[in-house]
PyMOL Python script that loads the backbone (N, CA, C, O; Angstrom):
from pymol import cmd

cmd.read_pdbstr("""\
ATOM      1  N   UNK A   1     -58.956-232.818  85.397  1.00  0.00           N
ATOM      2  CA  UNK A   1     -57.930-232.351  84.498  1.00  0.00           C
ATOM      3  C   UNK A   1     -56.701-233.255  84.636  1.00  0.00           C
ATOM      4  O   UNK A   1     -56.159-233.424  85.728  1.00  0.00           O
ATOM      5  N   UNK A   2     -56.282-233.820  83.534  1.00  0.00           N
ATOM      6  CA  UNK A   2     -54.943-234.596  83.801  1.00  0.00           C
ATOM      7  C   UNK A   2     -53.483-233.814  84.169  1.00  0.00           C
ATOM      8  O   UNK A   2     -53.536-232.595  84.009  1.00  0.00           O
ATOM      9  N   UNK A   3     -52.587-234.188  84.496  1.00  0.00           N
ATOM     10  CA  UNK A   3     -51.229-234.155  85.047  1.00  0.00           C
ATOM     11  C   UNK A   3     -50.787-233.881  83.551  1.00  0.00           C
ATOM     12  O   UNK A   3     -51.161-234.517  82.565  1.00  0.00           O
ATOM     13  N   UNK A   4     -50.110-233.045  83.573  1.00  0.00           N
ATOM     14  CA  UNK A   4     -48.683-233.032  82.296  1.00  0.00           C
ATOM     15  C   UNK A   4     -47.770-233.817  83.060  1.00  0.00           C
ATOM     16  O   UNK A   4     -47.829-233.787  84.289  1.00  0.00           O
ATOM     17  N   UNK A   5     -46.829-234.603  82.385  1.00  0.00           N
ATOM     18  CA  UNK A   5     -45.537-234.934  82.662  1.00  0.00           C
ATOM     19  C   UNK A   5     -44.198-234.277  82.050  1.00  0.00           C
ATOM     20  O   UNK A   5     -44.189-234.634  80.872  1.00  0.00           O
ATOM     21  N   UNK A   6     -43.467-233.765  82.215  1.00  0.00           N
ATOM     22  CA  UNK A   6     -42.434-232.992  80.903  1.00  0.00           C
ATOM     23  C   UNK A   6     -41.171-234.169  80.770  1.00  0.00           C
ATOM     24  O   UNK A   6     -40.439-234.730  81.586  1.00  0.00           O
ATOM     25  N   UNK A   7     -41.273-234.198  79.868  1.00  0.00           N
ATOM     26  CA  UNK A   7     -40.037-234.785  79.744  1.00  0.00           C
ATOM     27  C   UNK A   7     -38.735-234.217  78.832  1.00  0.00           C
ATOM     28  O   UNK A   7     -38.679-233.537  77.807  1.00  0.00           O
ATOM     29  N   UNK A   8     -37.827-234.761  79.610  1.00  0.00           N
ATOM     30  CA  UNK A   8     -36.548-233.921  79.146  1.00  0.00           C
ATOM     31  C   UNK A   8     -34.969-234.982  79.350  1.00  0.00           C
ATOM     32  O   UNK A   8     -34.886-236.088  79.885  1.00  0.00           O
ATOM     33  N   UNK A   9     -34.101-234.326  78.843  1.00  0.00           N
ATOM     34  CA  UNK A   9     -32.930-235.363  78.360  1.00  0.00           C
ATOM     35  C   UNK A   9     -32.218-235.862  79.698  1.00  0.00           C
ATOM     36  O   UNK A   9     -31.287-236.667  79.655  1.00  0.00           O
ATOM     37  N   UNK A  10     -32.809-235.231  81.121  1.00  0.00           N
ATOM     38  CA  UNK A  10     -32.332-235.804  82.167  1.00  0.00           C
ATOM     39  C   UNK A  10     -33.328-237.081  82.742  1.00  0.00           C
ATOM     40  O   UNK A  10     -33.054-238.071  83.422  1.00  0.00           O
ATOM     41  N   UNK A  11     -34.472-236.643  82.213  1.00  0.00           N
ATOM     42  CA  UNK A  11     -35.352-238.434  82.753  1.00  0.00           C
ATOM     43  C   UNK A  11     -34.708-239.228  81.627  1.00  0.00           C
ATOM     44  O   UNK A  11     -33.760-239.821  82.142  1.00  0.00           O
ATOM     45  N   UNK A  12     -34.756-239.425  80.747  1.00  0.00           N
ATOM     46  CA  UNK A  12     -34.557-240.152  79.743  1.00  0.00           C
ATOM     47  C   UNK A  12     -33.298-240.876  80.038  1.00  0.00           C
ATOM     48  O   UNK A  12     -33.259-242.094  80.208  1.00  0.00           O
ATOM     49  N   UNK A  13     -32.103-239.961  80.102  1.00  0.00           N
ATOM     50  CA  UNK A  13     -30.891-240.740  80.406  1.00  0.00           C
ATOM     51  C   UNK A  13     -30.469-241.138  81.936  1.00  0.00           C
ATOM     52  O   UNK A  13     -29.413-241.706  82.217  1.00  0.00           O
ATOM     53  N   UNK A  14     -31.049-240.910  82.481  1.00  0.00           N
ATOM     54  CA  UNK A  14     -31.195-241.324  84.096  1.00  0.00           C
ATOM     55  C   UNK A  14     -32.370-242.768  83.854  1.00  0.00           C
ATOM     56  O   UNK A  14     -32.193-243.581  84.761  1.00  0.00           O
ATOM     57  N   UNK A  15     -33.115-243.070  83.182  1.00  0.00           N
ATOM     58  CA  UNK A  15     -33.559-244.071  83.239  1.00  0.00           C
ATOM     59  C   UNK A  15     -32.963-245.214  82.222  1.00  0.00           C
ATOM     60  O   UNK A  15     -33.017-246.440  82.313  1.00  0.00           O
ATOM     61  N   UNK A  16     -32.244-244.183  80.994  1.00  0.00           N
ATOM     62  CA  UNK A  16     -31.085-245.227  80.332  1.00  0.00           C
ATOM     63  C   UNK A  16     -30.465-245.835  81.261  1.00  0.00           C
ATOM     64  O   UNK A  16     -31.062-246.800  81.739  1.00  0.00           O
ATOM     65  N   UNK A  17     -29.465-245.588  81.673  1.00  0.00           N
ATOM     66  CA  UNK A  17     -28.284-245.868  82.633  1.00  0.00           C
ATOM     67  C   UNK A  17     -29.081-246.865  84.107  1.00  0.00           C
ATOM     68  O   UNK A  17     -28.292-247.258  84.966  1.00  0.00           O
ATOM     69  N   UNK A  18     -30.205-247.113  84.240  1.00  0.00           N
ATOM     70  CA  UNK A  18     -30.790-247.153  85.412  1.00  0.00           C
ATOM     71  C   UNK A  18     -31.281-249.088  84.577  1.00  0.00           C
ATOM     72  O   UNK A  18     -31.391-250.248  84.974  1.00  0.00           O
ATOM     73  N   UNK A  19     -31.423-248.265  83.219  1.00  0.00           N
ATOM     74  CA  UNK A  19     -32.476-249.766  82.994  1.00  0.00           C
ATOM     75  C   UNK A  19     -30.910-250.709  82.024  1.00  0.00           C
ATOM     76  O   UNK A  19     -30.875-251.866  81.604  1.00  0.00           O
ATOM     77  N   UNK A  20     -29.918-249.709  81.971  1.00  0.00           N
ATOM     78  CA  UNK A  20     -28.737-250.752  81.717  1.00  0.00           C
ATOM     79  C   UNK A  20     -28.226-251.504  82.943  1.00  0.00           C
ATOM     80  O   UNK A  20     -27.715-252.624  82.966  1.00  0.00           O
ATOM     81  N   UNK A  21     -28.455-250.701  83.921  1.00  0.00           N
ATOM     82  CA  UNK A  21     -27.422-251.432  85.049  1.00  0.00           C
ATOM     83  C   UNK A  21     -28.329-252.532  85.210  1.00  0.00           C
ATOM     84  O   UNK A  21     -27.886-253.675  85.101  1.00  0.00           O
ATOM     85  N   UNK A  22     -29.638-252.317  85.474  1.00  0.00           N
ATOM     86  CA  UNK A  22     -30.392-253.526  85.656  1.00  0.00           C
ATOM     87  C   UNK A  22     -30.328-255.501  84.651  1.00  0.00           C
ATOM     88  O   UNK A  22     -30.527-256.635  85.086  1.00  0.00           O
ATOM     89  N   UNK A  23     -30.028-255.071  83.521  1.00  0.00           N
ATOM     90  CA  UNK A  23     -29.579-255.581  82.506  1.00  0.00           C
ATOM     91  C   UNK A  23     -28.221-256.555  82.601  1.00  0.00           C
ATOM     92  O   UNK A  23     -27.846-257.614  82.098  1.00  0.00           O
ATOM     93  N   UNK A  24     -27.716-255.578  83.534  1.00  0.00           N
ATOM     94  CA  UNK A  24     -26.174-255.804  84.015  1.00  0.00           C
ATOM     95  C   UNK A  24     -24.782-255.774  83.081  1.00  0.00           C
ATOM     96  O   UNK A  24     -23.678-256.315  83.137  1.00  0.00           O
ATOM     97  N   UNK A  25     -25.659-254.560  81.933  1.00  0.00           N
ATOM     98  CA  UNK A  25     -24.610-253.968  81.064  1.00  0.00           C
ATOM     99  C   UNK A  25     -23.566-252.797  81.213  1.00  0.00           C
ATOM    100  O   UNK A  25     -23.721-251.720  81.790  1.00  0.00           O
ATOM    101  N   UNK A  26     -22.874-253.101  80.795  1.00  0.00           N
ATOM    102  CA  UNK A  26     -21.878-251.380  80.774  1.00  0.00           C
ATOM    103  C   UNK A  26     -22.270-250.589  79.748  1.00  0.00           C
ATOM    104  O   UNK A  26     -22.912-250.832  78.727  1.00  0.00           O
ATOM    105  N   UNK A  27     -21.581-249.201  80.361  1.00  0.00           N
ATOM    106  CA  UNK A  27     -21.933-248.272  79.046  1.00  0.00           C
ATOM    107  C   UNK A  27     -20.846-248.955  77.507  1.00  0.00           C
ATOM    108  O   UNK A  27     -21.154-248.706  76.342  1.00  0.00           O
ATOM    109  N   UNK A  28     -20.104-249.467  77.749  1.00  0.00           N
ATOM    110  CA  UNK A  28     -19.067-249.914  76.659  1.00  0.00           C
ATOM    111  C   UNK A  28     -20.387-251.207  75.423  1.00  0.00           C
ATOM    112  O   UNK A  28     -20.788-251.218  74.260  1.00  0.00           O
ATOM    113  N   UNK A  29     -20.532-251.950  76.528  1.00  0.00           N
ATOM    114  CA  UNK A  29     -21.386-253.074  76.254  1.00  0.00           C
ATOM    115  C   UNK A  29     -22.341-252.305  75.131  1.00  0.00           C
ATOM    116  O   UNK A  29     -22.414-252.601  73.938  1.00  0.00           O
ATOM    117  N   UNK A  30     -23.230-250.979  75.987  1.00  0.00           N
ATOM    118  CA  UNK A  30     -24.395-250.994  74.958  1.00  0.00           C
ATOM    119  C   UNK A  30     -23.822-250.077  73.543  1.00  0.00           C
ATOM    120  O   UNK A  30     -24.146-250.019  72.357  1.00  0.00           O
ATOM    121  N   UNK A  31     -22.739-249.389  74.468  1.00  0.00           N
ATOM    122  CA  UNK A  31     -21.941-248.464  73.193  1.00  0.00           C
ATOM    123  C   UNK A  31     -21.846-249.345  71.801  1.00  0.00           C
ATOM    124  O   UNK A  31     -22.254-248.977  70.699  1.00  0.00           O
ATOM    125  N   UNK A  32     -21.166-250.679  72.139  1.00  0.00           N
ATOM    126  CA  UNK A  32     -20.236-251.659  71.331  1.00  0.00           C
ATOM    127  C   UNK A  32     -22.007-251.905  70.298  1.00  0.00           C
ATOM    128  O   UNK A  32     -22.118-251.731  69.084  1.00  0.00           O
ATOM    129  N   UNK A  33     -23.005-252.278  71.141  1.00  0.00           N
ATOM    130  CA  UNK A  33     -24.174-252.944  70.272  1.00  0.00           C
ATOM    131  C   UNK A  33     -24.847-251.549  69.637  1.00  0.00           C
ATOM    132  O   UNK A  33     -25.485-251.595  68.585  1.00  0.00           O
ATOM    133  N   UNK A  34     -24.699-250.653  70.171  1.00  0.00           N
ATOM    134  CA  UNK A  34     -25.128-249.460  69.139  1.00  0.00           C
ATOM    135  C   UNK A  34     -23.996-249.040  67.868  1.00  0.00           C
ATOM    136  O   UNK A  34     -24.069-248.407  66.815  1.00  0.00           O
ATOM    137  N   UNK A  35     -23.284-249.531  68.367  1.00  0.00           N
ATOM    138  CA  UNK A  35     -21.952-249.044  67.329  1.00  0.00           C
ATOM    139  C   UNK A  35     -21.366-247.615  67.708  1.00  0.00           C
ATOM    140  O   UNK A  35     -20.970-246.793  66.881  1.00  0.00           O
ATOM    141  N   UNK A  36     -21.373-247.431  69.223  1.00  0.00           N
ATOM    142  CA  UNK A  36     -20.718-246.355  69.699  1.00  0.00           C
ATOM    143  C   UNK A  36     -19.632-246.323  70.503  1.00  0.00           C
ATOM    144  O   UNK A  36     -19.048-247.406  70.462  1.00  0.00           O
ATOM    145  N   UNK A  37     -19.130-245.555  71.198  1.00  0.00           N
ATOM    146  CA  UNK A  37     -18.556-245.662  72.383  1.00  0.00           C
ATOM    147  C   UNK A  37     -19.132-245.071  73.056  1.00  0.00           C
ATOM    148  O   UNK A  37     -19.997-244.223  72.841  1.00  0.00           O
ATOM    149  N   UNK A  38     -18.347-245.790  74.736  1.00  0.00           N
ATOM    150  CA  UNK A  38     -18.757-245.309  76.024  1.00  0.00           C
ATOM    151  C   UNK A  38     -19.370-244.102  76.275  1.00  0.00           C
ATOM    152  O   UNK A  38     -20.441-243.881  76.839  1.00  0.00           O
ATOM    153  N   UNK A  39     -18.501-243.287  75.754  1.00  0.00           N
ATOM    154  CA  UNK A  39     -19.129-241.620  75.919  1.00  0.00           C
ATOM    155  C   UNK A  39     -19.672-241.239  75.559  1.00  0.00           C
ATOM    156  O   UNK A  39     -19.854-240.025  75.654  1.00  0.00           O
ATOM    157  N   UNK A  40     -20.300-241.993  74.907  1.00  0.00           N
ATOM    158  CA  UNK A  40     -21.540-241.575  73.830  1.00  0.00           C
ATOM    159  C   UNK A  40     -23.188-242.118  74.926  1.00  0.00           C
ATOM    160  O   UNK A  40     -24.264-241.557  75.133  1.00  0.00           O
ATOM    161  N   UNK A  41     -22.825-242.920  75.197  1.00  0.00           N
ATOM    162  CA  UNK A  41     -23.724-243.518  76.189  1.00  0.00           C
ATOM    163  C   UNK A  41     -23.581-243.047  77.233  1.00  0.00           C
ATOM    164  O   UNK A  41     -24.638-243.137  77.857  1.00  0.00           O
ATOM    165  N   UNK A  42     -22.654-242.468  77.910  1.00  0.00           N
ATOM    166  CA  UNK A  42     -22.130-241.656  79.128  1.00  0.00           C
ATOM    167  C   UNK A  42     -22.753-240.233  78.793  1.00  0.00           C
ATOM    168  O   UNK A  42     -23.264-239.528  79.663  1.00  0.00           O
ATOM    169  N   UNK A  43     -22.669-239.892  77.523  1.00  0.00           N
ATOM    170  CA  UNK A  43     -23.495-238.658  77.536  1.00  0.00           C
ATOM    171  C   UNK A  43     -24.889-238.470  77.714  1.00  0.00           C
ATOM    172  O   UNK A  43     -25.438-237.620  78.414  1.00  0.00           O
ATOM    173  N   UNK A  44     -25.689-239.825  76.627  1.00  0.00           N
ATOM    174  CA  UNK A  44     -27.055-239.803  76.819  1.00  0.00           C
ATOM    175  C   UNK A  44     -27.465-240.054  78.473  1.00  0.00           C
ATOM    176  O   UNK A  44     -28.321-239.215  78.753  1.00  0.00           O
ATOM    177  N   UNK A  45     -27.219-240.729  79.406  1.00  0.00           N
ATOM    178  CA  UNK A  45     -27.175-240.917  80.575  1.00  0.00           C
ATOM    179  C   UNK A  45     -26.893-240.076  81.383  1.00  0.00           C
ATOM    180  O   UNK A  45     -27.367-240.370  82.481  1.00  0.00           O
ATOM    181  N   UNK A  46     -26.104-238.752  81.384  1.00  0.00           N
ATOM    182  CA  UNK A  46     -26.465-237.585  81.905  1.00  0.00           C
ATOM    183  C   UNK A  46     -26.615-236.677  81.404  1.00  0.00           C
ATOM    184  O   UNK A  46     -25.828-235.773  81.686  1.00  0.00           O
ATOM    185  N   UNK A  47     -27.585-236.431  80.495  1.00  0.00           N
ATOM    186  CA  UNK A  47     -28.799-235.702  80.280  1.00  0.00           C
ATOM    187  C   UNK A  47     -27.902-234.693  79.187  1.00  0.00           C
ATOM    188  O   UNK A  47     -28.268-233.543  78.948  1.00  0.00           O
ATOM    189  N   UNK A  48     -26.726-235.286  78.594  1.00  0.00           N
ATOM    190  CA  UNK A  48     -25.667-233.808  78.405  1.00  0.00           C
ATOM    191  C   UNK A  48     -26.162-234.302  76.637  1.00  0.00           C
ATOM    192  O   UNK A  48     -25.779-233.386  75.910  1.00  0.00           O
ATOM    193  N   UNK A  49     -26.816-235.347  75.838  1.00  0.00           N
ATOM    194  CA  UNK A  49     -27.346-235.603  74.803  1.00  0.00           C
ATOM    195  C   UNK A  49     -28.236-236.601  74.548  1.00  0.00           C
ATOM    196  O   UNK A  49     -28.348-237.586  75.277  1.00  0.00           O
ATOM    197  N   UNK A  50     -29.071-236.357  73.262  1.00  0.00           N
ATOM    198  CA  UNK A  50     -29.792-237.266  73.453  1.00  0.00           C
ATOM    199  C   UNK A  50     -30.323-238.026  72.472  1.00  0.00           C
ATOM    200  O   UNK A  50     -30.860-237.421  71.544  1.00  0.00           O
ATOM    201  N   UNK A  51     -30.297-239.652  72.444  1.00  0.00           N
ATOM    202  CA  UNK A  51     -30.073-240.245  71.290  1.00  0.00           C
ATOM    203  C   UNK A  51     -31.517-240.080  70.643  1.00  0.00           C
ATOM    204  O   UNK A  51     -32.657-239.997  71.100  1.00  0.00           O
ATOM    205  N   UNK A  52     -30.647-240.062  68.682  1.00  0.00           N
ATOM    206  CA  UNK A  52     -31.751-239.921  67.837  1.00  0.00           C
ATOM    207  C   UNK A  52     -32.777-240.980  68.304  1.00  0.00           C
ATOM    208  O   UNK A  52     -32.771-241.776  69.242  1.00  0.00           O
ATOM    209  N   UNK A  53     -34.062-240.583  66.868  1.00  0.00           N
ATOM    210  CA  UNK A  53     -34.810-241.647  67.507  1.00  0.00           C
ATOM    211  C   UNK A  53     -34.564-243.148  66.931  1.00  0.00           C
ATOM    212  O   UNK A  53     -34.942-244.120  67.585  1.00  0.00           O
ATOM    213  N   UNK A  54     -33.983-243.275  65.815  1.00  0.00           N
ATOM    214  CA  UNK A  54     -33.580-245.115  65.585  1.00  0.00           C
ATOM    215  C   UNK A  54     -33.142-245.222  66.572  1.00  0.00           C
ATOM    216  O   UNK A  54     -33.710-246.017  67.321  1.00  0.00           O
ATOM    217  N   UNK A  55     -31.665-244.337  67.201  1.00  0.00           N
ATOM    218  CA  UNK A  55     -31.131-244.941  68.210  1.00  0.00           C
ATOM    219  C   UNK A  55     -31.727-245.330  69.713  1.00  0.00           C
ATOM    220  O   UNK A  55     -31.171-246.028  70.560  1.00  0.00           O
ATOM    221  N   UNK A  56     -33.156-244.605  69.805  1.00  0.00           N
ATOM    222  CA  UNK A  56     -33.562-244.200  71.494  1.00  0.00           C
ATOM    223  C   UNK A  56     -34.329-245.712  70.837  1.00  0.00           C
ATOM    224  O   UNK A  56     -34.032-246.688  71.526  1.00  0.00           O
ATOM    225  N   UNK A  57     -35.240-246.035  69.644  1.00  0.00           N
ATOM    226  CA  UNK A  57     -35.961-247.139  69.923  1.00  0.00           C
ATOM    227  C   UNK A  57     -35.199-248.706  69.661  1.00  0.00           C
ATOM    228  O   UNK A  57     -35.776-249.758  69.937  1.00  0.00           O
ATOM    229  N   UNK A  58     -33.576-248.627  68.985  1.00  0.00           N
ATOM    230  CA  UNK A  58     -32.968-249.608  69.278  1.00  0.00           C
ATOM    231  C   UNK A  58     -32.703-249.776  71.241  1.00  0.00           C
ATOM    232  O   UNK A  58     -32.732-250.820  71.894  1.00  0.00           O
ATOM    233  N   UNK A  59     -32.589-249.102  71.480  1.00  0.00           N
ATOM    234  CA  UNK A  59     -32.309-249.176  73.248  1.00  0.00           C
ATOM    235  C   UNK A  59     -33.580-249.596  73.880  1.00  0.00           C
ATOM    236  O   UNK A  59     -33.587-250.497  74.719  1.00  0.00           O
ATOM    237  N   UNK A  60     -34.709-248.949  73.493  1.00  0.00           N
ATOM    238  CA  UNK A  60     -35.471-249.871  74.080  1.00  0.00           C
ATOM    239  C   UNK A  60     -36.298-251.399  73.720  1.00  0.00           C
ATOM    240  O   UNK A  60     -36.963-252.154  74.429  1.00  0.00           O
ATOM    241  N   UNK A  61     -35.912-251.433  72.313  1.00  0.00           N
ATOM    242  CA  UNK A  61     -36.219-252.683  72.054  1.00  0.00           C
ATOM    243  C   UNK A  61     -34.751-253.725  72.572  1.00  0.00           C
ATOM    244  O   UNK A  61     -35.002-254.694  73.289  1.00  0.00           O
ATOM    245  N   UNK A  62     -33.422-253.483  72.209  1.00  0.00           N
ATOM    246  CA  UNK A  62     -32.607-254.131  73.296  1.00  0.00           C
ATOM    247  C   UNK A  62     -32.781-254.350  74.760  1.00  0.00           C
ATOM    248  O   UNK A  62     -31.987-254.908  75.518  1.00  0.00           O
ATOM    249  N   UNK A  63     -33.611-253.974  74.963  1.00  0.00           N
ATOM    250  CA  UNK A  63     -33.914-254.407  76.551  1.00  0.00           C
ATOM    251  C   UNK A  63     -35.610-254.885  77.090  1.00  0.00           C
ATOM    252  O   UNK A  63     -36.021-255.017  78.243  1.00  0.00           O
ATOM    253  N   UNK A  64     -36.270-255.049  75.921  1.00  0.00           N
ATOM    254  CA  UNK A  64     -37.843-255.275  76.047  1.00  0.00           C
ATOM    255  C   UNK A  64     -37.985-254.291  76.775  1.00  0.00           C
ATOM    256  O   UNK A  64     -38.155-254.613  77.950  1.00  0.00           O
ATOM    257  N   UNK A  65     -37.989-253.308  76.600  1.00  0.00           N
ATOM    258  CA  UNK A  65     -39.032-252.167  77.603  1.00  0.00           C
ATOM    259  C   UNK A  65     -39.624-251.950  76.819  1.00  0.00           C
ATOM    260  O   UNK A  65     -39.416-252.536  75.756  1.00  0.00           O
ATOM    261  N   UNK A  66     -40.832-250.848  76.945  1.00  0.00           N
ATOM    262  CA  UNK A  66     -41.653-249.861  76.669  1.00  0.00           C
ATOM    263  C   UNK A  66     -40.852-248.400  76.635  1.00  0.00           C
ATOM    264  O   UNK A  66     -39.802-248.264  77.262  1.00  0.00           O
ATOM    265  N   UNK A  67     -41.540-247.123  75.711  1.00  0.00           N
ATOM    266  CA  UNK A  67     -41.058-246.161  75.948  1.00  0.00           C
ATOM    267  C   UNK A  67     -41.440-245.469  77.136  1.00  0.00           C
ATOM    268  O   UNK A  67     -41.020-244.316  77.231  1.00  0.00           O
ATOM    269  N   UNK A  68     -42.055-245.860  77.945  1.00  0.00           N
ATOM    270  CA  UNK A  68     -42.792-245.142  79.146  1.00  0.00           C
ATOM    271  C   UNK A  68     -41.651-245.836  79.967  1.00  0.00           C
ATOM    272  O   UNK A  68     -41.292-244.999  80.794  1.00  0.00           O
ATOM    273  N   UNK A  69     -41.149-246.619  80.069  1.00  0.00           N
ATOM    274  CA  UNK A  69     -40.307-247.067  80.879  1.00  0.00           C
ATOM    275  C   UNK A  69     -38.740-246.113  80.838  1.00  0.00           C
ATOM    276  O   UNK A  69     -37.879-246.291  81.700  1.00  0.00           O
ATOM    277  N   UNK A  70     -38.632-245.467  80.102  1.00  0.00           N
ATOM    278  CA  UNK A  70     -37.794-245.132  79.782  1.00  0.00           C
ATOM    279  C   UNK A  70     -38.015-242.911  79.947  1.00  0.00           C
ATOM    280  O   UNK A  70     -37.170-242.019  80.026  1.00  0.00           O
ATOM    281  N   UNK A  71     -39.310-242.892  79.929  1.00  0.00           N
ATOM    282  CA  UNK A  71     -39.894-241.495  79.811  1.00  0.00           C
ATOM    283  C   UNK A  71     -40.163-241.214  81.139  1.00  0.00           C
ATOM    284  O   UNK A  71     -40.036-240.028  81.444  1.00  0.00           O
ATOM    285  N   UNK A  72     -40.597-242.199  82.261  1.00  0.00           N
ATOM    286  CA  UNK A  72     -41.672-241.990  83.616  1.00  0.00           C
ATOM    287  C   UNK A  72     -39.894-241.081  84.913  1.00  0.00           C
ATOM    288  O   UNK A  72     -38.706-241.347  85.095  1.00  0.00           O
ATOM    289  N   UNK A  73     -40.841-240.097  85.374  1.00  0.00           N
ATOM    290  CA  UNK A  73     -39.495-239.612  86.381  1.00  0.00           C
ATOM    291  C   UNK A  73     -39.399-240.756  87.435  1.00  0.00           C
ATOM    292  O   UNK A  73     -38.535-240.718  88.310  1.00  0.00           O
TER     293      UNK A  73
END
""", "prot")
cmd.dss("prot")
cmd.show_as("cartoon", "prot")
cmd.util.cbc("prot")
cmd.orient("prot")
């Protein structure tokens, strides 16, 4: 029987923020290329919202990931 995984707006933005720093972006940086601000990215990153989906697959195509990279706890 396989494993469920759940996913929810705290993996998601805990691995935002995880795969920006790696990048060696700020939240301003990715705000500015989404056309947001900081707090907007400060929100998706702790789990307090969570970006539509143009916006979740511009973020991961800005950074060559995968969505599993971005989904895995």
């Amino acid at each position: 029987m396989e494993e469920t995984q759940e996913i929810n707006a705290q993996t998601i933005g805990k691995n935002i923020g995880r795969i920006r720093q790696e990048h060696g972006e700020t939240q301003q940086q990715l705000g500015a290329f989404l056309g947001y601000g900081a707090t907007t990215i400060a929100n998706y990153e702790s789990g307090y919202r969570l970006p539509d989906l143009v916006t979740f697959f511009r973020i991961v195509q800005h950074y060559g990931a995968t969505l599993e990279d971005f989904t895995k706890p």
